[in-house]
C-alpha positions in Angstrom: -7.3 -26.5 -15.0 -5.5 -22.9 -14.7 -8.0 -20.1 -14.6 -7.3 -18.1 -17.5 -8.0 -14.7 -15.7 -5.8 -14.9 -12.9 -3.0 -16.4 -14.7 -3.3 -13.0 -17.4 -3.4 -10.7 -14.1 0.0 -12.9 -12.6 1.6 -12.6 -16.2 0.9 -8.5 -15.9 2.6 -8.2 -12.2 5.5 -9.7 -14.1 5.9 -6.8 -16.2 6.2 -4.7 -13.5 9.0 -6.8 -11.8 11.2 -6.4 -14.7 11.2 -2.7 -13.8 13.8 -3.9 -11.0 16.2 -5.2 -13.3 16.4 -2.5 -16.4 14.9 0.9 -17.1 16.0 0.9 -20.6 12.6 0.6 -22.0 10.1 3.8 -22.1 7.5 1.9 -20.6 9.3 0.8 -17.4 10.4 4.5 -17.3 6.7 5.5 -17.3 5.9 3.1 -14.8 8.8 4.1 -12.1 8.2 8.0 -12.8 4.2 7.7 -12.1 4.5 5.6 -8.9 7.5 8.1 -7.7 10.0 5.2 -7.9 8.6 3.1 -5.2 6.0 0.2 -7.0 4.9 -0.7 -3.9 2.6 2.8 -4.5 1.5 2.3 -7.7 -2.4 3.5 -7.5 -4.7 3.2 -10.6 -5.0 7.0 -10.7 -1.4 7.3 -11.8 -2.6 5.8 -15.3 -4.4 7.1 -18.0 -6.8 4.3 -19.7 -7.2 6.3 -22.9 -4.2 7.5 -23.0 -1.7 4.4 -22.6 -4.2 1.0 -22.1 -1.6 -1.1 -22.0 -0.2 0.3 -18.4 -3.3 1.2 -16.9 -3.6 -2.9 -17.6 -0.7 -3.5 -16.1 -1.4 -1.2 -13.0 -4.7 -2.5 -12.8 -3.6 -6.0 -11.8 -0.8 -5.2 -9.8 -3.5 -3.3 -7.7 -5.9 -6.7 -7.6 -3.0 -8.7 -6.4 -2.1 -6.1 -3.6 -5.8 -5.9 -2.3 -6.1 -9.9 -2.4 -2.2 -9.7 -0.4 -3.0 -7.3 2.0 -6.0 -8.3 3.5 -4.4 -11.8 4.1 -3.1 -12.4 8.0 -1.7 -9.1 9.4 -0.2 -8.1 5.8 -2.2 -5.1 6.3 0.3 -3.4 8.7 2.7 -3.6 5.3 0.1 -1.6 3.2 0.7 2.1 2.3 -1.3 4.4 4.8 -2.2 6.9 1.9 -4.9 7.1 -0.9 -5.3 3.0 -0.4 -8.7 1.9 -1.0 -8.0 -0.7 2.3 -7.7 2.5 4.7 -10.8 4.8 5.5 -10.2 8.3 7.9 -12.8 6.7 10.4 -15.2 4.1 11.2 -18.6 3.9 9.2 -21.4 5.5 11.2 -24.9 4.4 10.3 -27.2 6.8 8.8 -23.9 8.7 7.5 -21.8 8.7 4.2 -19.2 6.8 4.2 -16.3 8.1 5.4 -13.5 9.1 2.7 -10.8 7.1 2.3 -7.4 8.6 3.9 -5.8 11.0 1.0 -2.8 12.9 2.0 -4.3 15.9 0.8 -5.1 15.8 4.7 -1.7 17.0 4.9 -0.6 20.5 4.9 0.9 21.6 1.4 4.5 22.4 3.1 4.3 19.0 4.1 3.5 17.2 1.1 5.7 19.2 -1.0 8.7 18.6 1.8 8.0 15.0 2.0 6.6 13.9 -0.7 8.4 10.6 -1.4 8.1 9.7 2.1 4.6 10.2 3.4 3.6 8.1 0.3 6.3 5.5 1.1 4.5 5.3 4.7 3.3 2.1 5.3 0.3 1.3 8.5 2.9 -0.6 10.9 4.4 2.7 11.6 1.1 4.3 13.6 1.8 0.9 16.2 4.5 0.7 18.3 5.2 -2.7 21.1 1.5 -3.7 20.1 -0.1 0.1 20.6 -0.3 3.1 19.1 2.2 5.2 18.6 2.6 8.3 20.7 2.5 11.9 19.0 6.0 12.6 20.0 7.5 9.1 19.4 5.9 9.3 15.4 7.0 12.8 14.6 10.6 11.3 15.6 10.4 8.0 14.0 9.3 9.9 10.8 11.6 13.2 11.1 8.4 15.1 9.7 6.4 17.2 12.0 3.1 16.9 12.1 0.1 18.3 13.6 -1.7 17.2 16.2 -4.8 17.8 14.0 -3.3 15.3 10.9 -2.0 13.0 13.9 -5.3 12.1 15.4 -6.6 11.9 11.7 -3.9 9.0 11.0 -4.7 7.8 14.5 -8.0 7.7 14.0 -7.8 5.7 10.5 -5.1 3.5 11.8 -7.4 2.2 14.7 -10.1 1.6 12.3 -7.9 -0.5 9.9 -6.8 -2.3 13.2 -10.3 -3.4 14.2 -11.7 -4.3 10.0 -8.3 -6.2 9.2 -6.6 -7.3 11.9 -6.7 -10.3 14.3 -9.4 -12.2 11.8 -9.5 -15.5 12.9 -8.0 -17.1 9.5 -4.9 -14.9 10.5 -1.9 -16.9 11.2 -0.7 -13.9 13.3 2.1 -12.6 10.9 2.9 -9.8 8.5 5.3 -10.4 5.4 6.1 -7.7 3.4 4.7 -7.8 0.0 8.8 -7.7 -1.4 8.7 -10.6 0.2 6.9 -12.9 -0.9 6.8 -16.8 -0.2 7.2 -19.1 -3.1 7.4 -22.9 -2.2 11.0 -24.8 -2.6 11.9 -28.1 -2.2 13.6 -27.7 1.2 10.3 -25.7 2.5 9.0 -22.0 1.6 11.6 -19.5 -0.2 10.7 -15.6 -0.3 11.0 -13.6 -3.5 10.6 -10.3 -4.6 6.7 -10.0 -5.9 7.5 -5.7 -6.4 
């Protein structure tokens, strides 16, 4: 028997594929303008319930099937770094709050405004580098942003955190595939397709 629910929530992500092929509907517009043209960071906030239900549907699966994708094998390293539910600034302390989870409001405004596109593009394999952490110097290059030291040992901090919750799990078959790439099986053994 097909479960009815995820089937619906499969049928939804669809939609949002065919914003790859044709933007000549006002919906697909919509879509691609509130996730700044990258649907990889499409975040429920972008969508207004009241306003349009039908895309805040929409939106709302797209983000169930990233959470379910991402925490499977080392997928989280493909995951955006900012405002993702997955990615706290620090490890949970008992007997405190929780921690927020890493906004890039942390960010200078200059910043943001400068590089907006691409701090929100910026996915968690780019705080590791050769199976460690990246080096203040080596990610202000990489990234041709300047940042702090201050917002550096924030992301640091976070990306450590997300190391020790998500990675190396013991049902982890050791490797990351991009969520654009996703594996669908063939005859002639797994293809990858686009999921975003």
């Amino acid at each position: 028997m097909i479960d009815v629910g995820n089937f619906l929530h499969a049928q939804k992500c669809a939609w949002i594929r065919r914003c790859f092929y044709r933007i000549s509907d006002a919906w697909r517009w919509a879509i691609l303008q509130r996730t700044h043209f990258s649907l990889e960071s499409i975040r429920i906030e972008f969508f207004n319930k009241a306003g349009n239900p039908i895309l805040w549907n929409i939106a709302e699966s797209a983000i169930k099937f990233q959470d379910l994708y991402w925490n499977t094998n080392e997928n989280y390293l493909d995951a955006l770094i900012f405002n993702n539910n997955m990615f706290l600034q620090s490890k949970p302390r008992i007997w405190m709050p929780p921690p927020p989870r890493l906004e890039w409001t942390i960010l200078r405004r200059q910043l943001r405004n400068d590089y907006g596109s691409q701090l929100l593009s910026m996915k968690m394999s780019e705080m590791f580098l050769d199976g460690g952490m990246i080096s203040y110097e080596r990610l202000c290059v990489n990234m041709g942003i300047q940042f702090t030291v201050n917002e550096y040992m924030i992301l640091v901090t976070a990306a450590s955190f997300a190391r020790e919750k998500y990675g190396n799990k013991e049902t982890s078959n050791g490797k990351c595939i991009g969520i654009k790439r996703v594996p669908t099986k063939g005859r002639a053994g797994p293809k990858y397709s686009d999921a975003f």
